[in-house]
Structure formats: structure tokens, C-alpha cells
C-alpha positions, 0 to 999 in steps of 0.5 A: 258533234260527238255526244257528250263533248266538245268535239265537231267532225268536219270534212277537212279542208285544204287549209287543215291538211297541214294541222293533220300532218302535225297530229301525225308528225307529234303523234309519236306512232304514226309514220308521218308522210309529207306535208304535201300528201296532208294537203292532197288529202284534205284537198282531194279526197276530203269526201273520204277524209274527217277531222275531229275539232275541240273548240276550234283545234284539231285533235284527230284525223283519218284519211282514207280512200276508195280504191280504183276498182273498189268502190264498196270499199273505204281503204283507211289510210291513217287515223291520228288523235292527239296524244292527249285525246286517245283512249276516248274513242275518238278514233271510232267515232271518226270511222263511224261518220265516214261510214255514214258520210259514205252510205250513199256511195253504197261503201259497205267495207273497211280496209286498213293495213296494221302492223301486229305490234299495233295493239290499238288499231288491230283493237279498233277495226276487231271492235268496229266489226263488232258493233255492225255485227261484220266480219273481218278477215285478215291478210298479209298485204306488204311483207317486211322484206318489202321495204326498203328501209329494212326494220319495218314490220309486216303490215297486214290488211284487215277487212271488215265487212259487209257493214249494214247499210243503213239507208 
């Protein structure tokens, strides 16, 4: 539960993998993938995943994973919040319960790829290493010449971290 509101953060369950591929597809911001990476995320990689719930219906998700031969980190694949919901900081807190959920894994780095012209995520991950006193570096991860579809934007990895651990 999330201090103040209405809103639970749940491991997701397979059955919700289609509610997150809906918050991506009506999100206007994100690039959607297929329903049935939603579903392989809520069903596989659930431990690394949250969903955000008001009343019963999802406003918000994050999948993520921990990449082969990273254990220490959390790769953040997406993070949606229903357009209704953003700008409340759900987002943050989403991140902050997988940090949490995680610590026992000894997880202490987050890594997401952005675009530059994603203000609000490049804001989000500067913010979070802010608050655990981290660093963050960032790094050319995809080149804009490396997509197929030409028009996309370079997409930068950024690193936050070591983030304490609490435990």
C-alpha cells in the first residue's frame, strides 16, 4: 500500500499480464510489445515485476529482470502509470518496493534504457539515485542506426547504483 492512497503493489499474476499490456497500449508513451510478452512477464518474471492497483484496477506497472551474468542488477524493462495517475509518483514507488522485494538477492543496481527526449524517465532514475545517495552514469546502450524501423531515437542506458542495502 502506498501511504496516503488507495493503491496496493502486487506481484503481478499471469492473469494481469493482459491489464499491463493495456496500460502500455493506452499509454500513448510507451512502445507497446505483444500481449504475450505481458503475459511472460507477469507469469515468468513476477519476482521482478510489480503492478500498482486502486480499488481493484490496475493503474501501473513495471517489468523488469535480472540480466544473465548480473545478478546484482535489476534491468527495468517499462514502467507504465495510467495517464490519469502520473505525476503522483507512483512510478518511484513501484521501483522502490522491487528494490525492496529484491535486497535479499543482494540486487543493489538499477539499470533502464531511455531516450533523451524521455524527460520523465531520465527524471525518475537521476531522482531515485538521488534519494539512496547512488550514483548513476549513463551510456550509449542502442544507437538510433540500430533499429530497423529507422526514426527511433538512440536509447541510452542509465546506471544507478550501488543502492544501499538495507538488510
Amino acid at each position: 500500500m502506498i501511504r496516503g492512497t488507495r493503491i496496493q503493489l502486487q506481484t503481478p499474476k499471469a492473469e494481469q499480464g493482459f491489464a499491463m499490456w493495456q496500460l502500455a497500449s493506452d499509454s500513448g508513451v510507451l512502445e507497446p510489445n505483444s500481449s504475450y510478452a505481458y503475459l511472460m512477464f507477469a507469469k515468468f518474471f513476477a519476482e521482478t515485476c510489480v503492478l500498482a492497483v486502486e480499488e481493484g484496477i490496475p493503474i501501473g506497472f513495471v517489468t523488469g529482470f535480472i540480466p544473465p551474468g548480473s545478478p546484482q542488477t535489476l534491468f527495468v524493462w517499462q514502467i507504465g502509470v495510467s495517464a490519469a495517475h502520473r505525476g503522483k509518483g507512483i512510478g518511484k514507488h513501484m521501483l522502490r518496493e522491487l528494490l525492496r522485494r529484491l535486497e535479499s538477492k543482494s540486487v543493489c543496481y538499477l539499470e533502464a534504457t531511455v531516450t533523451m527526449s524521455n524527460d520523465a524517465s531520465k527524471a525518475l532514475f537521476t531522482s531515485l539515485a538521488n534519494e539512496y545517495s547512488a550514483r548513476y552514469q549513463i551510456n550509449e546502450c542502442f544507437s538510433a542506426e540500430m533499429f530497423p524501423e529507422g526514426g527511433h531515437e538512440a536509447e541510452w542506458t542509465y546506471r544507478v547504483g550501488p543502492i544501499p542495502i538495507q538488510s
